[in-house]
N, C-alpha and C positions, 0 to 999 in steps of 0.2 A: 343485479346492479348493486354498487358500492360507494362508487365514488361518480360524481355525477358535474360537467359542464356543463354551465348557463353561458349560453351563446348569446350573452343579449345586454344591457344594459339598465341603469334607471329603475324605475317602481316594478316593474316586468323582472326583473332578474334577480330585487329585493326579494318579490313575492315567490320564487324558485326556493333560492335558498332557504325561505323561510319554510316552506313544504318539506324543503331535503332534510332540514334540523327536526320539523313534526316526525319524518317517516324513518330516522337514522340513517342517513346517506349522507356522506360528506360533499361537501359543495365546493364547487371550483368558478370563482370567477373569472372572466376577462376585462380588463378596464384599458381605455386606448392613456393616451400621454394624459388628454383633458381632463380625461375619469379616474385617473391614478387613487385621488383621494375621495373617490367619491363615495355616498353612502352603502352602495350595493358590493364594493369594493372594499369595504369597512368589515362587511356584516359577514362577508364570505368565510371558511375555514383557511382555505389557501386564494390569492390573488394574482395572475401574472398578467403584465403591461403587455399592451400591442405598440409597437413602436406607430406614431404620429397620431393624425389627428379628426383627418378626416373620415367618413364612414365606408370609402372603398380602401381605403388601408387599414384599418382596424377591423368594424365589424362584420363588413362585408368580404373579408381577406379570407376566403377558405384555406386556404394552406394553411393560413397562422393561427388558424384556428386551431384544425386537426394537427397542427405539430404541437401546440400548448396542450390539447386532449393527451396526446401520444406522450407526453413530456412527462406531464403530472401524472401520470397512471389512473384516469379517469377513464370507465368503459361505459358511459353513456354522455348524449348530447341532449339538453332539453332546447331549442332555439326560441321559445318564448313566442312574440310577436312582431312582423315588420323583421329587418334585416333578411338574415338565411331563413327563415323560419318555412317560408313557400317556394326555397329554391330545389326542384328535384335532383339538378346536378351535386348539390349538396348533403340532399338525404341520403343520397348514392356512392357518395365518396364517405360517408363515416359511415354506411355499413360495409365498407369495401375495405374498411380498414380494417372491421372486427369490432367496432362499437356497436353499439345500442343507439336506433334516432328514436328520441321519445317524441313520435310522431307518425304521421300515416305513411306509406311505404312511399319511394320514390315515383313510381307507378302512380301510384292514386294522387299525390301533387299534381306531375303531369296532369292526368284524365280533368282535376277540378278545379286546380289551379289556372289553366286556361278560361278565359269566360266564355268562349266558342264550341270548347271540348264540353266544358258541362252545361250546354245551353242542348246539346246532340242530347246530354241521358239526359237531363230533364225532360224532354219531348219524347222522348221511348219511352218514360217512366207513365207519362199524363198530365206532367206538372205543367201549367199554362204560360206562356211566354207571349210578348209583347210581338210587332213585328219590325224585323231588321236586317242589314246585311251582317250575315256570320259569318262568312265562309272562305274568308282571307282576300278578298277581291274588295275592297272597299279604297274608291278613287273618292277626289272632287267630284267627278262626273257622274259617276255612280251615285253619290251622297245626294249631289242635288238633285239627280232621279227620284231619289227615295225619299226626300221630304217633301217634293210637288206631288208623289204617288199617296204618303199615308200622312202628309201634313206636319204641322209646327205643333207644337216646339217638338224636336230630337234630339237627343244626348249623342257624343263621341264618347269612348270606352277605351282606355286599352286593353287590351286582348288579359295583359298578363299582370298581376300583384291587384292592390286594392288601397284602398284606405283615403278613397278620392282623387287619388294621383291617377293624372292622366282622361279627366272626366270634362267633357265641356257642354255647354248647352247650347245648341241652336236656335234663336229664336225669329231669322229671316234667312232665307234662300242665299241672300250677297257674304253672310258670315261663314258661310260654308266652309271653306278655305283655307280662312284665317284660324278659324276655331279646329279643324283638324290639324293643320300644322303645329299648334299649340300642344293640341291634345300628344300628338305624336313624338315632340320635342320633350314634354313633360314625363313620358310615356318610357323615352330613350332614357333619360334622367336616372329615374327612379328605382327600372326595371332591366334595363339594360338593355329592352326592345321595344323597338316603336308600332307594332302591329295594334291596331285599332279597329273597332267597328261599330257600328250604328244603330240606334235603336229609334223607335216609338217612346217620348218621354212623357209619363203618366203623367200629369199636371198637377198639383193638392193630393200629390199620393204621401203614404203614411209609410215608414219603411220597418219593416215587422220579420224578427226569424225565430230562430229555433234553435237551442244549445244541445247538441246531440253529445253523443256515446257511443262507439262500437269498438268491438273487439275481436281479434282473431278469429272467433270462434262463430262469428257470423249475427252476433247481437247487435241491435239495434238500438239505442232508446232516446227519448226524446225529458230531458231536465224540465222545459220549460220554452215558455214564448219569450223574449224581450222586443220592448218597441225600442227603435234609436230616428226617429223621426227626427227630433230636432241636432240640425246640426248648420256648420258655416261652409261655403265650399265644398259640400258635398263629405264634409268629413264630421263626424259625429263627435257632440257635446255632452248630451245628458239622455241615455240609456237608463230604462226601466222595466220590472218584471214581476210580474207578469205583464205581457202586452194588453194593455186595458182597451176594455169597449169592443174585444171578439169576441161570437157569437160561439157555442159548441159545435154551431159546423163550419165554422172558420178555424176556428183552433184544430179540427178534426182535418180538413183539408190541409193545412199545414205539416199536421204531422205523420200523414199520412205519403206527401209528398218527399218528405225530407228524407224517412226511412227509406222511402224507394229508390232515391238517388245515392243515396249512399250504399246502401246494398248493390246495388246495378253496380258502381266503382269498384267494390269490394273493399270497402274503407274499413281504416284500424284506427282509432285512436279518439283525439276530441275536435269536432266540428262545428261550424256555424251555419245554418243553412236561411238566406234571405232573400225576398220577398217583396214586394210592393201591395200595397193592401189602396186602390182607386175610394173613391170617394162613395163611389153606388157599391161598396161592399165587393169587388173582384180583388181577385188575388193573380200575380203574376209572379214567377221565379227570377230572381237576381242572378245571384252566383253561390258559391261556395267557397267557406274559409277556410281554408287546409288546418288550422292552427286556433293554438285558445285565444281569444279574442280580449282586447282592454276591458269590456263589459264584463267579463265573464265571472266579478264578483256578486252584483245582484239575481243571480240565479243561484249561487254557493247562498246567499245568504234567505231564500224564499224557500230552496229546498235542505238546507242541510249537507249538500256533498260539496267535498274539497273538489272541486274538475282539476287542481293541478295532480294531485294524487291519485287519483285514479288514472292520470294519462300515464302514470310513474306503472299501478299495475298493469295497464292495459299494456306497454311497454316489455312487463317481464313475463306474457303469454297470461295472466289471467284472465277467468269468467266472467265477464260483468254478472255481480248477484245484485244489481238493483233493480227493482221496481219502478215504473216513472213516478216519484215521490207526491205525497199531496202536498198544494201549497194552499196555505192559510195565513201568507202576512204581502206584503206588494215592499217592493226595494227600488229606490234610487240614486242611478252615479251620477256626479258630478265632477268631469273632468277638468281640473286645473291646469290652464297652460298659461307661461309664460307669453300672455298677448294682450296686443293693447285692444281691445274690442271697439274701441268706439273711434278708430283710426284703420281703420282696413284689416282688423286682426293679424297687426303687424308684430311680426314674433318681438322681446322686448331680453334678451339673454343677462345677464348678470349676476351681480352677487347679491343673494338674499340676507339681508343687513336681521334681520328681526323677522320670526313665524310664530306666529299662535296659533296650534291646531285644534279643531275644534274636537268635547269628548260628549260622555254622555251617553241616555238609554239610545239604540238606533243608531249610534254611529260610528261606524267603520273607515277608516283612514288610509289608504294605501299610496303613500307618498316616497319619492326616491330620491327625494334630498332633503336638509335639513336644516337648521339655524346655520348661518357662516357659509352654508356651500355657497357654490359659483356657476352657474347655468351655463354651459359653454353654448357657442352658438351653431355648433355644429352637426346637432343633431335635432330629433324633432322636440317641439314648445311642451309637450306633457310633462306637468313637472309631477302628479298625481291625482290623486283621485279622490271625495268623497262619498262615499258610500251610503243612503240613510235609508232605514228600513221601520215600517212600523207592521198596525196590526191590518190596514188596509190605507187605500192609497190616499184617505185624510189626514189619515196621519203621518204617514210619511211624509206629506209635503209640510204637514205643521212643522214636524222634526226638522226638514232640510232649511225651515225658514231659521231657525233659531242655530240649527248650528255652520248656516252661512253668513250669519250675523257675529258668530262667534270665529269667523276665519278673520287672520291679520298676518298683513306682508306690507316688510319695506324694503327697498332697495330695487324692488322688481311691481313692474305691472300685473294684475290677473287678469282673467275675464268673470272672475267672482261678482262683481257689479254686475255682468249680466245675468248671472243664475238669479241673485237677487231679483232680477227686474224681471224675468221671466215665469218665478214664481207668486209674480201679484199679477199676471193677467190672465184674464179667463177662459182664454184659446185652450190654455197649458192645464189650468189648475179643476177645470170643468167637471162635474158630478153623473154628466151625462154622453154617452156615444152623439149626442144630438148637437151638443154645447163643445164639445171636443173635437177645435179648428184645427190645429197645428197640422203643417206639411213641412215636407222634406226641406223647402227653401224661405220657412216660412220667416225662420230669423234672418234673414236676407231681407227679403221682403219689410220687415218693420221691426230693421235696426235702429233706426231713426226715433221710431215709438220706445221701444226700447231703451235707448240712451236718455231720454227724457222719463220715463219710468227710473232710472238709474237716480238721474238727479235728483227727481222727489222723494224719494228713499233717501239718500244723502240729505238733503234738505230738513227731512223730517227727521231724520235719528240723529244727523251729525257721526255716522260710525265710522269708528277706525280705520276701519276696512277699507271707504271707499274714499280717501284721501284725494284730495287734487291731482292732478297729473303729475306736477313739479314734484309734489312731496313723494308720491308716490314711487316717483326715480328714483329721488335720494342719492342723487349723485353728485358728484363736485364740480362747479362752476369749473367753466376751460375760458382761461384769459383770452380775451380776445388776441393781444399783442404775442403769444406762443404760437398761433397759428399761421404756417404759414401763408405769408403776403402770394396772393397768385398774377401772373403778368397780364391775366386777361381779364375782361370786362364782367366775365361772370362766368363761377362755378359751379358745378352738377357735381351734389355730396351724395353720399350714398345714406339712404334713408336707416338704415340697419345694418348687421355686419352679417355676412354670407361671401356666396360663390357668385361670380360674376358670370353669367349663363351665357350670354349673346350680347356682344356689338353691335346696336342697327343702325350705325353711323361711322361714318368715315372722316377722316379730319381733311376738312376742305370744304365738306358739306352743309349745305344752307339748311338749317331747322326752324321749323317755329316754336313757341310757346305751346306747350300742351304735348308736343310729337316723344313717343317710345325713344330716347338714346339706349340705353341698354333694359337688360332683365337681369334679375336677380335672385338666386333661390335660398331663403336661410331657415335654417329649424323647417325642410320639408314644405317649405309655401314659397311661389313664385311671387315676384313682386318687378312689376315695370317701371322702370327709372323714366321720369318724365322730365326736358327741361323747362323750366321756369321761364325762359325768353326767348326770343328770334333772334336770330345771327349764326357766325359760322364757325364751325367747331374747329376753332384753332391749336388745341391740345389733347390728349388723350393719354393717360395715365394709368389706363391699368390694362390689362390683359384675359382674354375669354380664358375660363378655367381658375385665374387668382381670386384667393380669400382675400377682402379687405375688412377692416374696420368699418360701424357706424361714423359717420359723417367723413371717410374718406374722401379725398379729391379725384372724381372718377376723370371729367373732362370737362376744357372750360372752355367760353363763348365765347365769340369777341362779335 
């Protein structure tokens, strides 16, 4: 390899080129209309535009991809994370061209990219699985079989991709329904297919995997545990590693499962393999991540290996020559997204007026935009990442407190106020496997605690960081009298700017106060348009499929 595209965008395609400039490879960006100027499109050697703006026309665009690769005389694809990165029609079509995928074969996408397909090897292998419907047959009718047969609460699943999309939680027999048709809707969305299926949902489970290795030549290894427990919507916040509070034969069961699923696939490249770790100490297998995962710095930074570079040799037929490395320090990320946390984790897109990033012993930065950018809203709210690592996990949390005290943003919202408030409770910051509460929805569960944790933190420091809502926008009053005057009794704005997903109203139709009118998907999160009063939807202004603006006029009441 020579010359190398980064199929991808944001701190993810930052962090490529930055490996292709470590290892002498010249890097090739793709950046759509929004990203033209953006930092990973700065940083690149060569850059070329995908014409518009959304993510099936630009990153999701396989032809324009492989014609920009074919263009530029690039003979390798790294796809990073999210987009193509787990599509095997994809890994298929640049080896078909004569490139290099720096990634597992088309084949093994398929086999693990499925959660169906590798739920089969994980049960050949020994690895322990929950119980559910697999096996492509999964109705209503069957569903509410299955949770009167092994009980509440159950998860919906989509069959294909990850990163929370397409995941719902059952927690009565009558949501049945609703919550699969969501699941399946969000499912179609994301992945481009709606097949779903059902599980046994652990309850206070802890969610725990494994940063694998393999190569060609039939190697196997395992970096490291990370816990990613805490997270919102089933999509993960703040990722740590080693996974703290497992025992040597929990850590042992782990990796001894991981290597066998991946062997059985006949995997090539860099994997994640994850877990559920119950409360009385059981372990049960999730799925598998065809691809490097957002975490995948505090494992680089416990054991000393680049995982982007080594997927670069594993890529050009070498030997894995490592050892599963010793670890002797504990690392944690902390993911920065563009969201307002204490309002639905509603994505909050714009331009960042002022950044101060935090520096310092332990801390590691991985962020994909900069002073002056402009957060489009078109893709997903990760704007990056901090990283903090000490000599064990007291320390690391001391580090993270100081240098989340030292994070400042204007113009845009974070959810930094929550890492703040997360790291003064005891669930989180605990000394002991005994003292150490946190589950998978536990930030859901006491957001509420949390947002008042936020405020006395604010209270007591006064910091920068955690500004008022208003200030925090930093935006420009909008006259009232610019706006227009509408002919009905009352308007339904769009809370945020995205994609209009679904109509659940027709104009004629009587609503009340409270009832779904539309949904909405922006920066990757679903959001249900609610109206504010009773009456009947006399106008309707936008269309299933159109981008609008925040506070657009979707439909109004009379």
């Amino acid at each position: 390899m020579k010359k190398i595209l980064i199929a991808n965008r944001g701190e993810i395609a930052l962090r490529i080129i930055r490996a292709c400039c470590d290892a002498g490879y010249v890097s090739v960006a793709i950046a759509s209309e929004a990203d033209a100027a953006g930092l990973h499109a700065r940083a690149a050697d060569e850059v070329h535009i995908l014409k518009g703006t959304s993510p099936l026309d630009t990153y999701l665009n396989q032809q324009a991809v492989l014609d920009i690769a074919m263009k530029s005389g690039a003979d390798a694809i790294h796809p990073g994370y999210g987009f193509l990165s787990e599509n095997e029609l994809f890994a298929a079509a640049v080896e078909a061209a004569g490139l290099i995928w720096i990634g597992p074969s088309a084949q093994a996408i398929s086999m693990l990219g499925d959660k169906v397909a590798a739920r089969r090897i994980a049960k050949k292998v020994g690895a322990p699985l929950l119980p559910s419907i697999d096996d492509g047959s999964l109705t209503v009718e069957n569903a509410r079989s299955f949770v009167v047969e092994h009980g509440l609460p159950a998860i919906i699943k989509a069959q294909n991709g990850g990163g929370g999309r397409g995941m719902r939680i059952v927690r009565d027999v009558l949501e049945v329904e609703t919550q699969l048709a969501a699941a399946q809707r969000e499912a179609t969305l994301a992945f481009g297919r709606p097949e779903c299926f059902i599980e046994r949902y652990a309850e206070h489970a802890r969610h725990v995997e494994t940063q694998c290795l393999a190569d060609s030549h039939g190697n196997v290894i395992v970096l490291s545990t990370r816990d990613c427990t805490l997270q919102r919507r089933q999509q993960k916040l703040v990722e740590e590693a080693p996974a703290p509070f497992l025992s040597e034969a929990q850590v042992s069961q782990l990796t001894v499962a991981s290597i066998g699923i991946l062997k059985e696939a006949g995997y090539c490249g860099a994997a994640t393999v994850e877990f559920l770790v119950t409360p009385d100490g059981n372990i049960y297998f999730l799925e598998v991540n065809t691809r490097v995962q957002v975490e995948h710095p505090v494992t680089e930074e416990i054991t000393g290996v680049d995982i982007i570079r080594q997927m670069f040799k594993i890529a050009e037929g070498e030997r894995l020559d490592l050892n599963p490395p010793a670890i002797c320090r504990h690392s944690i990320e902390f993911r920065i997204n563009a969201e307002d946390p204490w309002s639905g984790f509603c994505p909050v897109p714009g331009k960042i007026r002022a950044l101060h990033l935090p520096a310092g012993p332990g801390v590691r930065v991985d962020f994909g935009y900069a002073e002056n950018d402009t957060i489009p809203p078109y893709y997903d709210s990760l704007i990056g990442k901090l990283i903090i690592t000490g000599s064990d996990r007291s320390e690391a949390i001391a580090r993270a407190r100081r240098a989340l005290a030292e994070f400042h943003a204007e113009g845009i919202k974070t959810i930094v106020p929550l890492h703040r408030a997360i790291l003064e409770r005891g669930e989180f910051i605990a000394a002991t496997a005994e003292e150490f509460k946190v589950y998978t929805r536990w930030i859901d569960s006491e957001l509420a605690g949390l947002s008042e944790s936020a405020r006395q933190i604010q209270d007591a420091n006064d910091s920068p960081g955690l500004v008022s809502a208003e200030a925090a926008m930093n935006v420009d009053a909008i006259e009232e009298d610019a706006l227009e005057t509408p002919t009905y009794r009352a308007g339904i704005r769009a809370p945020l700017s995205g994609m209009i997903m679904d109509l659940c109203v027709s104009e004629g139709e009587w609503v009340k106060a409270g009832d779904v009118v539309a949904i909405m998907e922006s920066m990757k999160m679903e959001q249900s348009i609610l109206s504010d009063v009773s009456g009947v939807i006399s106008k309707i202004n936008v269309e299933k499929g159109a981008f609008i603006e925040m506070d657009a006029d979707i439909m109004g009441v009379d």
